[in-house]
Kinemage of the C-alpha trace (Angstrom):
@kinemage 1
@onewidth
@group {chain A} dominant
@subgroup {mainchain}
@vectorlist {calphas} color= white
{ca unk a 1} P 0.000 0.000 0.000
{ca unk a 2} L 1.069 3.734 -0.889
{ca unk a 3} L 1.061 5.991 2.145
{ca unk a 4} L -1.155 8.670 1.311
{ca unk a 5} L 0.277 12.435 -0.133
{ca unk a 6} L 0.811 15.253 2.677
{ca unk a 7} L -2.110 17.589 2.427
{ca unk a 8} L 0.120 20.416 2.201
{ca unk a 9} L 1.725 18.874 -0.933
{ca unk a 10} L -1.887 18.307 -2.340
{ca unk a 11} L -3.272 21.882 -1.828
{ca unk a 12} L -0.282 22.676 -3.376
{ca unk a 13} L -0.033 21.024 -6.521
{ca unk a 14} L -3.988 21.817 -7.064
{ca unk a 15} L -2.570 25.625 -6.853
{ca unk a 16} L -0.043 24.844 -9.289
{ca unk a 17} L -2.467 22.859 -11.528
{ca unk a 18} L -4.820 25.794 -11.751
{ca unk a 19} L -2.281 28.172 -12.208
{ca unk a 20} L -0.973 26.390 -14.698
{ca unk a 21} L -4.193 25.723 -16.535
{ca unk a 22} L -5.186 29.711 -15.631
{ca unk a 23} L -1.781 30.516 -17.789
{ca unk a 24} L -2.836 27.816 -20.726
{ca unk a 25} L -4.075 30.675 -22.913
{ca unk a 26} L -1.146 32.662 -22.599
{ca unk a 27} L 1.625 30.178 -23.202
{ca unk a 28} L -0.218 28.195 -26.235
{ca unk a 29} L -0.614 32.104 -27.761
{ca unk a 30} L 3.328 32.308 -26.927
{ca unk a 31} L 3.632 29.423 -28.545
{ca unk a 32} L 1.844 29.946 -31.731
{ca unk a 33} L 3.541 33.260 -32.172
{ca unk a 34} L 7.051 31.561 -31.930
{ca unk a 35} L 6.348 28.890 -34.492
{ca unk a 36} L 4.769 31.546 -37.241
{ca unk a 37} L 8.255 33.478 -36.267
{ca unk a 38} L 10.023 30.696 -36.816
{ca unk a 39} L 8.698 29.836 -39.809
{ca unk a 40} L 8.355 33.438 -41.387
{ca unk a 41} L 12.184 34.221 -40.682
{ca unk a 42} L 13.564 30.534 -40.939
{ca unk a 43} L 16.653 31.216 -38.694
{ca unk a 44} L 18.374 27.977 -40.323
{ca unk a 45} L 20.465 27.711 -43.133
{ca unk a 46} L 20.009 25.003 -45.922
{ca unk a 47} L 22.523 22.648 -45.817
{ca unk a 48} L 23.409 22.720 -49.260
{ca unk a 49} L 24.348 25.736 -51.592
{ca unk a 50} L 25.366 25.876 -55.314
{ca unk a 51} L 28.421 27.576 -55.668
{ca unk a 52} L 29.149 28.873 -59.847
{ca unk a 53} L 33.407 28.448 -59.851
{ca unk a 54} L 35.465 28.382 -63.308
{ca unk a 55} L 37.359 26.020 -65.287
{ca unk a 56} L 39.048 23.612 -63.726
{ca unk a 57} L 42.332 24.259 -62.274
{ca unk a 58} L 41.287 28.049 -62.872
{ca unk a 59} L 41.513 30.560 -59.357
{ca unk a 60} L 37.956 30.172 -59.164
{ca unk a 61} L 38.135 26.270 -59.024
{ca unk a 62} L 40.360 26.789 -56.222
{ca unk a 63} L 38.870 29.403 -54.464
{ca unk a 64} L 35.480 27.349 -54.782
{ca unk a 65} L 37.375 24.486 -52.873
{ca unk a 66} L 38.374 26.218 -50.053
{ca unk a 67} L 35.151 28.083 -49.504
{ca unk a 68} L 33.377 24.775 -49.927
{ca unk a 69} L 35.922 23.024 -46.875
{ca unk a 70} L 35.681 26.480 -44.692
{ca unk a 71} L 31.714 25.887 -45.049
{ca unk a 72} L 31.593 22.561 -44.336
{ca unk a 73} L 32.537 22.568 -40.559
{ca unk a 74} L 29.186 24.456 -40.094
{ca unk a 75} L 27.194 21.374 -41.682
{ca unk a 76} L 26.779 23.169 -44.788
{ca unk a 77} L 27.896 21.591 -48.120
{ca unk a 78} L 28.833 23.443 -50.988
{ca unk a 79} L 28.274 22.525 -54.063
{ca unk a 80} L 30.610 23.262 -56.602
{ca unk a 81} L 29.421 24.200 -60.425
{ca unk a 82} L 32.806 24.446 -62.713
{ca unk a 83} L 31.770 26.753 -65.560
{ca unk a 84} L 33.027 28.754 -68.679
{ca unk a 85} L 34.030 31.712 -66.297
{ca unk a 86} L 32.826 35.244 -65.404
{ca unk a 87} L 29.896 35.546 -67.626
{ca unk a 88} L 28.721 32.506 -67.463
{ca unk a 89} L 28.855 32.661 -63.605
{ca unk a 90} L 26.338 35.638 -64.075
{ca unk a 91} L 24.264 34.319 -66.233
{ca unk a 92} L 23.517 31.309 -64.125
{ca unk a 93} L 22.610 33.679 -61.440
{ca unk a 94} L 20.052 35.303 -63.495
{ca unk a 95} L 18.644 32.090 -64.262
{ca unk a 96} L 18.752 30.985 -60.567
{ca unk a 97} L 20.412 27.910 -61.324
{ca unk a 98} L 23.435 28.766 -58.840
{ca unk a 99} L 23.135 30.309 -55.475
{ca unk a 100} L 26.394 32.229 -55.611
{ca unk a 101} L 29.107 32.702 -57.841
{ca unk a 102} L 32.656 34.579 -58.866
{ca unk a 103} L 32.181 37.533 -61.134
{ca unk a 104} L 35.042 39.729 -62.671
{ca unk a 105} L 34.088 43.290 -63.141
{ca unk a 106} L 33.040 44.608 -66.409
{ca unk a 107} L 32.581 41.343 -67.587
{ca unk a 108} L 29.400 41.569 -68.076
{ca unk a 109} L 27.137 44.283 -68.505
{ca unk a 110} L 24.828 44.699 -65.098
{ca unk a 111} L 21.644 45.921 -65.681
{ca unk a 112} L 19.488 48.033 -63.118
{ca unk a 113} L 16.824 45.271 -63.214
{ca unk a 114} L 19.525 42.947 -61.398
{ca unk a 115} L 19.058 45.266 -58.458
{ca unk a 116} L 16.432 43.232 -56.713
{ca unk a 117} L 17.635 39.697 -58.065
{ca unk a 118} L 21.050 39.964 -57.101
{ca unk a 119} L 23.088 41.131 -54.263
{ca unk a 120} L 27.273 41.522 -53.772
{ca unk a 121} L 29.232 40.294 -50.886
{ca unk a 122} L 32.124 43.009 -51.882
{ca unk a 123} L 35.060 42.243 -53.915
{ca unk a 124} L 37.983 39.978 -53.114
{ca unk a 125} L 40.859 40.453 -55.351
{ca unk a 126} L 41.610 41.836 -58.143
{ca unk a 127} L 42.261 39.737 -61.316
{ca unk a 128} L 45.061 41.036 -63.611
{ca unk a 129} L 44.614 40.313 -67.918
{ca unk a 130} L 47.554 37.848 -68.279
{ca unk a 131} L 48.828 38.430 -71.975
{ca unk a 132} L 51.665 35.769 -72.272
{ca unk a 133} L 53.293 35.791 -75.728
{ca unk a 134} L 56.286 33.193 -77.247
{ca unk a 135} L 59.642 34.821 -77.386
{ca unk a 136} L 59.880 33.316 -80.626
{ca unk a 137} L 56.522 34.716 -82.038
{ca unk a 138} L 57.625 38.288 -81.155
{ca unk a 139} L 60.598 37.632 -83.340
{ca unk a 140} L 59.144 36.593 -86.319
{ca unk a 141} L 56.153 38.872 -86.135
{ca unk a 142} L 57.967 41.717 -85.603
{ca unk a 143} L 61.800 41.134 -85.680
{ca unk a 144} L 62.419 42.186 -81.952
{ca unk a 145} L 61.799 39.696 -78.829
{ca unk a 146} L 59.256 42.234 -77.025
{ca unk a 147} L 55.972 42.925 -77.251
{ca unk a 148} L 55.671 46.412 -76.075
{ca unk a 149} L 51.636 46.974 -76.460
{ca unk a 150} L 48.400 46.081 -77.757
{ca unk a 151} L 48.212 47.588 -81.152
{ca unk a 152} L 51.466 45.667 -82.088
{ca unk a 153} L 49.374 42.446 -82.234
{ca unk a 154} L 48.364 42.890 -85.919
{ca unk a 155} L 48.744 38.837 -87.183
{ca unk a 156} L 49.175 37.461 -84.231
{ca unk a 157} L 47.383 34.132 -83.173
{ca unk a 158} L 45.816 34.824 -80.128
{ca unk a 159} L 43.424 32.891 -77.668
{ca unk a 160} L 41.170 35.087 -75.564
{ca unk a 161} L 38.828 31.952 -73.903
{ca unk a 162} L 35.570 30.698 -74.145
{ca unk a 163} L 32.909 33.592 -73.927
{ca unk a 164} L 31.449 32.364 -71.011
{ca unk a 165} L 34.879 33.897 -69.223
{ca unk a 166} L 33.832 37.407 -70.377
{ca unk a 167} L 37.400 38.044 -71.708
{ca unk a 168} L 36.675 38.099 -75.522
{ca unk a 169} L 34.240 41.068 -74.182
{ca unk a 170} L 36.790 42.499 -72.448
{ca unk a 171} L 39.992 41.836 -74.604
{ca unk a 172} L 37.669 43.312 -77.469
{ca unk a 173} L 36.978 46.249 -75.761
{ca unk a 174} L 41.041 46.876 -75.738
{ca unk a 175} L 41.415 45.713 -79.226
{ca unk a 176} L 39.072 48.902 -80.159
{ca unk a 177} L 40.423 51.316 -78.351
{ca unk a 178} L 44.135 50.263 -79.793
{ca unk a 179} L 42.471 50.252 -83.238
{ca unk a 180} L 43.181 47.001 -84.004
{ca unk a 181} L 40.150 45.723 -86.373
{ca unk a 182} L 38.740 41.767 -85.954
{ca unk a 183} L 40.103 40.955 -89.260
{ca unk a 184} L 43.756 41.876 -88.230
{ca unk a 185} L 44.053 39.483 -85.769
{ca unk a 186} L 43.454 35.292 -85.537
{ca unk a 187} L 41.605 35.175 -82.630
{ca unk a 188} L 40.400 31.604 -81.283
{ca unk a 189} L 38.324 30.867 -78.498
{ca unk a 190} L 39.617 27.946 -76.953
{ca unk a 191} L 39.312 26.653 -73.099
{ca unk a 192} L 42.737 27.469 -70.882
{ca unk a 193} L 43.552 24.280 -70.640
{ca unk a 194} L 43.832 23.001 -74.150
{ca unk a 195} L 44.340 26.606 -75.419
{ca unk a 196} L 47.764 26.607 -73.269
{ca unk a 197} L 49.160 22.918 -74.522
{ca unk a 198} L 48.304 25.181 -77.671
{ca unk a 199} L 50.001 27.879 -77.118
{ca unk a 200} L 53.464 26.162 -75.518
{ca unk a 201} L 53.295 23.660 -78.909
{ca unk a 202} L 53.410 27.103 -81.008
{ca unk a 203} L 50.417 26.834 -82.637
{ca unk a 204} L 49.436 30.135 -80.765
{ca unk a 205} L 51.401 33.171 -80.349
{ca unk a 206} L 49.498 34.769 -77.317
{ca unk a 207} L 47.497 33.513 -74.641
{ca unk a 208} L 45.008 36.281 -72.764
{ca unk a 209} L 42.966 35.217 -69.927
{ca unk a 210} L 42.082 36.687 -66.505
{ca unk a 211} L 43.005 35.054 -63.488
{ca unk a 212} L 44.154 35.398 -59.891
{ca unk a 213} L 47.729 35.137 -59.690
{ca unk a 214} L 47.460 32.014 -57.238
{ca unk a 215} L 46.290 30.012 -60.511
{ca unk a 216} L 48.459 26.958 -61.327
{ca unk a 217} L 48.183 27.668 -65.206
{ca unk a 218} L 49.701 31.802 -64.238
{ca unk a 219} L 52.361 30.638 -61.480
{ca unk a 220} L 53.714 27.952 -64.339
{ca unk a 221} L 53.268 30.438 -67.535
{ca unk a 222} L 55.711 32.829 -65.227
{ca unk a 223} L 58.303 30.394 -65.039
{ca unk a 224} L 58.351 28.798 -68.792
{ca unk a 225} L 61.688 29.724 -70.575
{ca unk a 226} L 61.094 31.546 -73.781
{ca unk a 227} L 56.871 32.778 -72.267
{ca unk a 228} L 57.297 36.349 -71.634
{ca unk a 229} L 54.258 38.555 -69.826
{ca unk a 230} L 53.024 41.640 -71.366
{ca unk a 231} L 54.022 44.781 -69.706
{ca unk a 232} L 50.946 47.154 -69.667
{ca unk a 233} L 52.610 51.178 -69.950
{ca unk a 234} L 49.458 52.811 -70.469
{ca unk a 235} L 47.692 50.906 -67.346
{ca unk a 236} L 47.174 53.888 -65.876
{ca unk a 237} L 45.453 54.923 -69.258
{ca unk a 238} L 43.719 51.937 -69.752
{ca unk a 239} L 42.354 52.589 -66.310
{ca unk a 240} L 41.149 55.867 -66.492
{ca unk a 241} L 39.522 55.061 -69.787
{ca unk a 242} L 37.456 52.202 -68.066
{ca unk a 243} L 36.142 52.632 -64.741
{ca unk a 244} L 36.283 48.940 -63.835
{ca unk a 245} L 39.839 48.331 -64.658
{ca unk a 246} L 42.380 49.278 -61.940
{ca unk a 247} L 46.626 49.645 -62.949
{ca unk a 248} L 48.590 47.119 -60.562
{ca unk a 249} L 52.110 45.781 -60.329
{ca unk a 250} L 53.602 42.944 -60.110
{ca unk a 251} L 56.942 43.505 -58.452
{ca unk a 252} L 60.308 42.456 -59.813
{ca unk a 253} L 61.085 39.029 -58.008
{ca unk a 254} L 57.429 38.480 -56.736
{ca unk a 255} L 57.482 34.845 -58.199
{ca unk a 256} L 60.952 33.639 -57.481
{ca unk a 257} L 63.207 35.950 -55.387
{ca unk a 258} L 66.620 33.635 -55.975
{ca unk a 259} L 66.179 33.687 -60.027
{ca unk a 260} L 64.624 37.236 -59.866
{ca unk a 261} L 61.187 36.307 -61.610
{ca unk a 262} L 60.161 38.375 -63.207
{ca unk a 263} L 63.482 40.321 -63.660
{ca unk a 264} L 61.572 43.731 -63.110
{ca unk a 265} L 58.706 45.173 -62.220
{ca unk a 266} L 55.699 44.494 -65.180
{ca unk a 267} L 52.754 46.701 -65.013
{ca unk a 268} L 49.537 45.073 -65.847
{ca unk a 269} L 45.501 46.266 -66.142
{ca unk a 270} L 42.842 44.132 -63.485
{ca unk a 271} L 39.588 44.145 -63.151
{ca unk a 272} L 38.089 43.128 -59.334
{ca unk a 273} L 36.480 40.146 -58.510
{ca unk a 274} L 33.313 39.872 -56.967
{ca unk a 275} L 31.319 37.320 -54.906
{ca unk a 276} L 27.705 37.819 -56.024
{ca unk a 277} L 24.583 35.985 -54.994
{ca unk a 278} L 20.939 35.903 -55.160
{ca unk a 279} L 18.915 38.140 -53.410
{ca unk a 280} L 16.887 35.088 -52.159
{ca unk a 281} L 19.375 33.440 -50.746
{ca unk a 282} L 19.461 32.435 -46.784
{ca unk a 283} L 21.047 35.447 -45.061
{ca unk a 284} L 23.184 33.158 -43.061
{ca unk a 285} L 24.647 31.623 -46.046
{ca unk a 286} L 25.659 35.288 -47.002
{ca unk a 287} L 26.874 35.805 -43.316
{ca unk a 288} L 29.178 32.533 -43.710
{ca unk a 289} L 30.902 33.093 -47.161
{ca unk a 290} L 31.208 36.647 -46.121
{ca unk a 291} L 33.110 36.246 -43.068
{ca unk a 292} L 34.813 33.141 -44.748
{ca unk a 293} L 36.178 35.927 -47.398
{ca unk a 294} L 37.335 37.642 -44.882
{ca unk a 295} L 39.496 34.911 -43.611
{ca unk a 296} L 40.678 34.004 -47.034
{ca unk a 297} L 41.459 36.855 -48.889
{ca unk a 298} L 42.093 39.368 -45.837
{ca unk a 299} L 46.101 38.466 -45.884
{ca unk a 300} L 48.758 40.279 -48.249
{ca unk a 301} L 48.776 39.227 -51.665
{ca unk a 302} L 50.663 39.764 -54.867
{ca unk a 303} L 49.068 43.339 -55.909
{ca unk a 304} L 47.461 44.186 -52.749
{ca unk a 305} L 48.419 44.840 -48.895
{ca unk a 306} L 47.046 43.023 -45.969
{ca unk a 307} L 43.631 43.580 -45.033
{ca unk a 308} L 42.751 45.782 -47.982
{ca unk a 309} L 40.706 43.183 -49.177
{ca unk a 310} L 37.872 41.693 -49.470
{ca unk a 311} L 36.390 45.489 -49.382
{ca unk a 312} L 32.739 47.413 -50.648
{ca unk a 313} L 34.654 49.477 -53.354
{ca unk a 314} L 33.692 49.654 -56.664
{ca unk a 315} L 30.661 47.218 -56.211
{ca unk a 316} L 28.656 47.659 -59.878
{ca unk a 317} L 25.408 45.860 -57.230
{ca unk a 318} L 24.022 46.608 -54.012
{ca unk a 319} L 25.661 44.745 -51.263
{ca unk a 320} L 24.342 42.437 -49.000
{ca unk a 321} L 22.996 43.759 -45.124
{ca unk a 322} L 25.093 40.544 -44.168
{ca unk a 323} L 28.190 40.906 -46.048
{ca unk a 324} L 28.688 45.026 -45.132
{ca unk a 325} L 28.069 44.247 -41.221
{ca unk a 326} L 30.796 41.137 -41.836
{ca unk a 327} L 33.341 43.444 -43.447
{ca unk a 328} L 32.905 46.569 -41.342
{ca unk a 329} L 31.811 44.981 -38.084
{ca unk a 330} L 34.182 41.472 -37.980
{ca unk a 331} L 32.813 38.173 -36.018
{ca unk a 332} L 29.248 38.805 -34.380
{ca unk a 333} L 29.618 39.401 -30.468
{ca unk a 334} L 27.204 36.180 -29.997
{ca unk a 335} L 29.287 33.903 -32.333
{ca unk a 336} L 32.307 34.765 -30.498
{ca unk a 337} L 31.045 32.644 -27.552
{ca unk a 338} L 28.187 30.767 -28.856
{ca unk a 339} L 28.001 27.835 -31.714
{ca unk a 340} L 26.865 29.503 -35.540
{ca unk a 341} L 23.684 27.827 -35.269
{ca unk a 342} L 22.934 28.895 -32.032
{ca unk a 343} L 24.316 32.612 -32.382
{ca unk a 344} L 22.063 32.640 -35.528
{ca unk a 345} L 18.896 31.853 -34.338
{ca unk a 346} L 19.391 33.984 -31.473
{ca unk a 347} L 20.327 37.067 -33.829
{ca unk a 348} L 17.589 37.081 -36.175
{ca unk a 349} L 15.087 35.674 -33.573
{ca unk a 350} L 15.647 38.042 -31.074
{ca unk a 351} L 14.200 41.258 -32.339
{ca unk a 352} L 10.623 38.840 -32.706
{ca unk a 353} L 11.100 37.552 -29.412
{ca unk a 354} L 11.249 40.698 -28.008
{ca unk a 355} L 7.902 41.614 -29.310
{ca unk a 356} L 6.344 38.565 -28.502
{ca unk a 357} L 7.546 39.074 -24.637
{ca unk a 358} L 6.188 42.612 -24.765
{ca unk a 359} L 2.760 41.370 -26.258
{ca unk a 360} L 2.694 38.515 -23.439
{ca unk a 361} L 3.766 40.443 -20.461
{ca unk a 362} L 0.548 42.442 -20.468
{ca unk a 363} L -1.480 39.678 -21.502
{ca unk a 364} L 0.048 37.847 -18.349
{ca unk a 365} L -2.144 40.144 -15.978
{ca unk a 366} L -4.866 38.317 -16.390
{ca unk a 367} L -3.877 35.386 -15.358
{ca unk a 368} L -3.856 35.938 -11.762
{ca unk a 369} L -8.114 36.750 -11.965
{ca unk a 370} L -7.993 33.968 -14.511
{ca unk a 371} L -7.108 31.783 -11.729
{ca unk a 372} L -9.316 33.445 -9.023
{ca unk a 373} L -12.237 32.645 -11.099
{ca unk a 374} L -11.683 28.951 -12.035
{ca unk a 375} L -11.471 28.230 -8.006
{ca unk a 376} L -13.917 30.139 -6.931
{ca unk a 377} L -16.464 29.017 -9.948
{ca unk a 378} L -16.175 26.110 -8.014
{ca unk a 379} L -17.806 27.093 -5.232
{ca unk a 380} L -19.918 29.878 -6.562
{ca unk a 381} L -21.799 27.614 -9.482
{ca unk a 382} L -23.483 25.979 -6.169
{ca unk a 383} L -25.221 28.691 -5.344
{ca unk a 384} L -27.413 28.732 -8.356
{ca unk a 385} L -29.062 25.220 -7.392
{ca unk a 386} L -29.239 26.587 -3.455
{ca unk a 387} L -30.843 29.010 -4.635
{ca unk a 388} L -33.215 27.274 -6.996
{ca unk a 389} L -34.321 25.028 -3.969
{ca unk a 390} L -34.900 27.829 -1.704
{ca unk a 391} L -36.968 29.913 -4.557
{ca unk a 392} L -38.472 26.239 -5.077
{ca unk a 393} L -39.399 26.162 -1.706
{ca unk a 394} L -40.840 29.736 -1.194
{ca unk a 395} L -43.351 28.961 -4.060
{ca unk a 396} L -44.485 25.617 -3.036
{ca unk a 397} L -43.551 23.548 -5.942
{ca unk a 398} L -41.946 20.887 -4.037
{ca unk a 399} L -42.654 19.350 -0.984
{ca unk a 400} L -39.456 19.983 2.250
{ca unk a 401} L -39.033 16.047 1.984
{ca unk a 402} L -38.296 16.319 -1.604
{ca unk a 403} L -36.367 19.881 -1.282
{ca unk a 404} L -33.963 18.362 2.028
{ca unk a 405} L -33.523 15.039 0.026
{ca unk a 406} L -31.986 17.096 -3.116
{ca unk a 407} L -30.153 19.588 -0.762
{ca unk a 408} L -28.594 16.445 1.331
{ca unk a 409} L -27.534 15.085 -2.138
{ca unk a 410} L -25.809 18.682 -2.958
{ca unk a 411} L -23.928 18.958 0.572
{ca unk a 412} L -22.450 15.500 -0.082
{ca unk a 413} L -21.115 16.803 -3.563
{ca unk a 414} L -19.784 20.164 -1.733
{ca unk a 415} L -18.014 18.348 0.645
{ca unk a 416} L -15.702 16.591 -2.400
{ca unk a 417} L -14.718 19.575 -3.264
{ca unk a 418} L -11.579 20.948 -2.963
{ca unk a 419} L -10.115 24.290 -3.369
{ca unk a 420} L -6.501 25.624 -2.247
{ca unk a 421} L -6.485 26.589 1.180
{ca unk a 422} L -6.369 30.476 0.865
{ca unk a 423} L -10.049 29.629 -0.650
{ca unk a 424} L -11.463 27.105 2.300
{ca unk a 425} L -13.194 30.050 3.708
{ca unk a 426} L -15.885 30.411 0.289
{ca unk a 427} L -16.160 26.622 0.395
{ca unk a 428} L -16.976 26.964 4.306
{ca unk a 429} L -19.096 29.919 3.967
{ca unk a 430} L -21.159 27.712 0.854
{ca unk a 431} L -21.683 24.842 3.533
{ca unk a 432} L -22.910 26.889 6.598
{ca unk a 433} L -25.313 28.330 4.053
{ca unk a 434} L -26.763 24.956 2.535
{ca unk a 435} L -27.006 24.250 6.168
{ca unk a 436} L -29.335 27.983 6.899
{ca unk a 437} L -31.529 26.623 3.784
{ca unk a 438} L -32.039 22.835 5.523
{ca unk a 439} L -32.890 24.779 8.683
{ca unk a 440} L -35.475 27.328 6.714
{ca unk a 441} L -37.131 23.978 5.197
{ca unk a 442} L -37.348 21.612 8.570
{ca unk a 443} L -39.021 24.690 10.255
{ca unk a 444} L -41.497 25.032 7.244
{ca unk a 445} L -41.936 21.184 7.235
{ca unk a 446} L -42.148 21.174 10.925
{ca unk a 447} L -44.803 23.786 10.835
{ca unk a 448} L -46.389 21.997 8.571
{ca unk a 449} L -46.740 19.050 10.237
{ca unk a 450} L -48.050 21.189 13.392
{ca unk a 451} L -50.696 22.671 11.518
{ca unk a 452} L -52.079 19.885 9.544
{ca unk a 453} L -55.621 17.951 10.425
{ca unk a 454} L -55.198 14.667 12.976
């Protein structure tokens, strides 16, 4: 046999019950409010995002690697899209069949009805236009073993991509301005790879393409006896002319300081890099691959100082709320301390939460009479049948027998009840009163009985 609960601990989990049940209203309302939050702002990330990279063994290909293994300790995975280049990047965004991508400045031409469909994370590096030329091509072209600038390219064979890389756009912008017509040059479009087994066979004279300098295909091109890289003089013109270029330099030595590569400085014309991304994608994605940026492409570099990049300037697209308060603000306090996913949820819930919490608190005042009434309704809903067998009793419709027999049967349910003890004094004061009615009626029936015929 159990030994039976304390009183004490039975008055006082009935309080709790019926506070409990008082505050139902409240918390399921709470509750309903923080799922429809949840769901409106969907504080989680997907797991999986489409990232739009470049040929393989390209800068972008790389780049796309590392972002995709910086990513992936947060349970995200990246998925990795190698593609024709720059403009083939964008266009993929347009058609939303990427989530983010690499795009090289004037590239592509931006419209302003990208403005709502796509969004910038800032730009990351810049990307120089590697012209590499034979040694021996110069020579027999034009019977000296330099190239000194564009317009001396008249014959040449020359690879400028695939036109999903948006050089051809770009290298036939220069071409224009140098006055160099279409028909005045062999130009072929080939992909890097096969155009440079091309190019070092001799079957081209010039390979352009744009590429950060950390490319394989670049850092081998620099060292290859008898290559030689074009030195851009007008840079500085070329970069006035077009807003989206920017003159750099590669300093002398930069590639191999004990055999002096390249054996002086060479100027050259780049365009920056951007990481762009639909405007519908989750802002913590944007968050992530903007602070991953950060810790990729913050450090020194071959044309650029540490920390100058990745930066907001010369952004052709609106940036992203999560990309500017990543690169001007650093790590998130909450992140600091906290797990991403937690420190997320917490970030973009807590604005909501704060609302809900100031729509509750008032609310919460009526719990207290909430909870007054449901005890005392159970005393009080008594009163209407005492009262209906005293009004019973003053018209005559029912004999005292009858009335005491149905009053008896009430006083036996009253005494069941039970209330908290701060409310044993209503539930006391109902009793003595069904006891004042039983007295009214056995004086009425005693009368009665007095008064009626032997």
């Amino acid at each position: 046999m159990f030994a039976p609960m304390p009183k004490t601990l039975r008055y006082t989990l009935i309080s709790l019950k019926e506070m409990l049940l008082s505050g139902s209203p409240i918390v399921l309302l709470t509750i309903a409010l923080l799922g429809f939050t949840w769901w409106w702002l969907n504080p989680n990330p997907p797991k999986k995002v489409v990232l739009a990279t470049g040929p393989e063994q390209s800068a972008y290909d790389a780049f796309g690697q590392r972002y995709a293994q910086a990513l992936k300790r947060y349970g995200i995975t990246v998925e990795m899209v190698r593609t024709e280049g720059s403009s083939d990047n964008l266009d993929r965004l347009r058609r939303g069949e990427v989530d983010l991508g690499f795009v090289q400045g004037g590239s592509a031409d931006l419209g302003y009805d990208e403005e709502d469909s796509i969004v910038s994370l800032g730009s990351l590096f810049v990307e120089p236009l590697w012209l590499f030329y034979r040694e021996d091509a110069a020579k027999r072209l034009q019977k000296e073993p330099v190239l000194k600038n564009l317009a001396d390219l008249k014959g040449w064979r020359v690879n400028v991509g695939t036109p999903g890389s948006g050089v051809p756009r770009l290298f036939n912008t220069l071409l224009q301005v140098n006055r160099i017509e279409p028909r005045e040059i062999v130009l072929s479009q080939l992909e890097q790879t096969p155009a440079t087994v091309a190019f070092l066979d001799g079957q081209l004279d010039a390979l352009v393409f744009a590429s950060a300098p950390e490319s394989l295909i670049v850092q081998m091109l620099l060292q290859t006896p008898g290559v030689k890289l074009l030195d851009f003089a007008q840079a500085e013109a070329y970069s006035r002319r077009f807003g989206y270029l920017t003159p750099v330099t590669m300093p002398q030595g930069m590639v191999d300081l004990a055999n002096n590569v390249p054996p002086r400085n060479v100027r050259l014309v780049a365009s920056t890099t951007s990481l762009l991304a639909r405007a519908g994608t989750h802002p913590a994605v944007l968050q992530l691959f903007a602070q991953t940026a950060v810790e990729m492409h913050g450090g020194a570099g071959w044309f650029n100082r540490a920390r100058e990049y990745p930066n907001l300037d010369h952004s052709e697209l609106p940036v992203a709320p999560e990309a500017e308060r990543a690169l001007k603000g650093g790590l998130p306090f909450l992140q600091r301390y906290l797990p991403f996913w937690l420190a997320n949820v917490i970030e973009r819930m807590w604005l909501a939460m704060g609302l809900i919490i100031a729509l509750a608190l008032p609310l919460s005042r009526i719990v207290p009479p909430l909870y007054t009434f449901r005890i005392r309704s159970r005393v009080f809903r008594w009163y209407a049948e005492l009262r209906d067998i005293e009004q019973r009793h003053e018209a005559g419709s029912a004999s005292a027998d009858e009335l005491i027999a149905q009053l008896d049967d009430m006083e036996h349910k009253v005494e069941k009840v039970v209330v908290p003890l701060s409310y044993t004094d209503e539930l006391y004061a109902l009793r003595g009163n069904i006891h004042l009615v039983r007295k009214k009626l056995l004086r009425k029936g005693s009368a009665q009985a007095v008064g009626a015929p032997a």
